[in-house]
C-alpha positions, 0 to 999 in steps of 0.5 A: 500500500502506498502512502496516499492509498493508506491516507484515503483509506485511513480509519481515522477521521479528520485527516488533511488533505494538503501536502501535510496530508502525507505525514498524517498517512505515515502516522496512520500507517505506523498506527496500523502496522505497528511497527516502523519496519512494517511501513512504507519506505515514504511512510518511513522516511518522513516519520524518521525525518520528522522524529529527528527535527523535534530531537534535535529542536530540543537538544538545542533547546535544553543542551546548547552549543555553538553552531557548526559553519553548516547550518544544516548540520544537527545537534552533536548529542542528536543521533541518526533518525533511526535512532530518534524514532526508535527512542520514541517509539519506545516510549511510547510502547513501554511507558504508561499514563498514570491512568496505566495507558499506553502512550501510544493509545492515547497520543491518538486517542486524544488527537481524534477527542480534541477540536479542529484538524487532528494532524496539529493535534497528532503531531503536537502531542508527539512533540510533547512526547519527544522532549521527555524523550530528550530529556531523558536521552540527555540526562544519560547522554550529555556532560555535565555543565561546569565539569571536565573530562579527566582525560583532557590536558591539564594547563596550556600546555600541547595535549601530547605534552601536558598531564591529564587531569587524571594524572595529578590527582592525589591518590591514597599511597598505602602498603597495599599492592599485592604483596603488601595486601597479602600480609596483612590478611595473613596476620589478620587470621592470625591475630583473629585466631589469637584473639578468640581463644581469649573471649567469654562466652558472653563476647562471642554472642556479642559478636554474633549479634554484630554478624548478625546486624542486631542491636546489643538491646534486643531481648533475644542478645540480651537473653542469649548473653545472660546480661543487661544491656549495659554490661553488653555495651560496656563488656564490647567496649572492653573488647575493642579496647583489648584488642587495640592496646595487644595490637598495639603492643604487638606491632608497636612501629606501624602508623596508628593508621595501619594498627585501626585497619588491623583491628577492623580486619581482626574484628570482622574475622572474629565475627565471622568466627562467632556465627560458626560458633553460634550455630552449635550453641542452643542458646544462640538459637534465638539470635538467628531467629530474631535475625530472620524475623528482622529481615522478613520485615525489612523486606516487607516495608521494601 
């Protein structure tokens, strides 16, 4: 079928009859046949053609730039028509009203309910419809205003000369490349090892609470530990304080820095440690239960 039989035999009524009538067929052929694939090449060239213009009108409007000498060329952010079409139609196939229509639906649903020619109307919600599109299409797209790229020369010097930006900026210098990092994940077991043959029972629910994200007030810790409250607080902050003055004490020339990364590695082996421990002690039991029940609700409010 070519464009002016399927303008003839449109299914909808108040189609115009000047040259603009062509691109009111090409939309009902797109309408009809679902698909820009399954169109006429006239039908599809003109719906492409027109899905670029609005594109890249926008693209001018919300991410200016200057002006290339052809005037004719496009936005550097407007992709091919291809492109363009394909991005709306998306849209308008994907997304929904918040009455849950298709968009597709209502942009000729409300061209056909509304006063006066319906290709105005057709055309004028289509273009509303492409600016969310651009919208979003240069909200992933476009650099940000007032950044620069890390790659680009720093200073004025030639670009195969000058740093990048990249290049001077600070890093962090620690021991940790890969032999470093080694090292200190073995003393971490170790000194984890160490660590745990020394703790009460009481500790070792302390820290299967923390694995297992509970608070030291909860009824079942408090239950599970034997103790109020206010002796579990005090009893972990006797137990950080150990740990920190042994490891101290055992590594007396490293950077304080260094010794509070330690303890954070030994404490987290420790609670790994714990929850092994726990899942053989009975009275434990409730701990994981809690646990359980704590992340069924978070789920749930999610």
């Amino acid at each position: 079928m070519t464009v002016s039989e399927s303008s003839s035999n449109s299914s909808l009524p108040g189609a115009a009859t000047s040259a603009s009538s062509s691109l009111f067929a090409a939309f009902d052929e797109w309408r009809r046949r679902c698909a820009l694939a399954l169109c006429s090449l006239g039908a599809s060239h003109q719906l492409k053609t027109f899905a670029w213009k609005r594109f890249d009108i926008f693209c001018r409007r919300y991410a200016p730039f200057v002006p290339a000498a052809n005037a004719e060329a496009g936005h550097p952010l407007t992709p091919p028509p291809a492109d363009c079409w394909h991005l709306f139609e998306t849209r308008l196939a994907v997304d929904r009203t918040r009455a849950g229509k298709r968009y597709k639906d209502w942009l000729f649903e409300a061209a056909r309910a509304a006063p006066g020619a319906m290709l105005p109307r057709l055309t004028g919600g289509a273009t509303l419809l492409m600016r969310d599109v651009v919208r979003a299409w240069l909200a992933h797209e476009a650099p940000r205003p007032h950044t620069n790229s890390l790659q680009a020369p720093a200073g004025g010097g030639a670009p195969d000369e000058a740093p990048s930006l990249e290049e001077l900026l600070p890093v962090d210098i620690t021991p940790a490349d890969e032999a470093a990092e080694r090292e200190w994940e073995r003393i971490s077991v170790e000194e984890a090892r160490r660590s745990w043959r020394r703790l009460s029972r009481r500790d070792r629910v302390i820290l299967t609470a923390r694995a297992l994200d509970l608070s030291l007030a909860d009824e079942p810790v408090v239950t599970a530990a034997a103790a109020r409250k206010s002796m579990l607080y005090a009893a972990f902050h006797s137990l950080l304080a150990r740990l920190a003055d042994d490891l101290r004490r055992r590594y007396a020339d490293e950077e304080s820095a260094a010794i509070c990364s330690l303890a954070r590695r030994v404490l987290q082996k420790m609670e790994c440690r714990a929850l092994t421990w726990a899942r053989s002690e009975k009275s434990c039991a409730i701990l994981f239960s809690s646990s359980e029940r704590r992340g069924l609700c978070r789920e749930k409010r999610i």
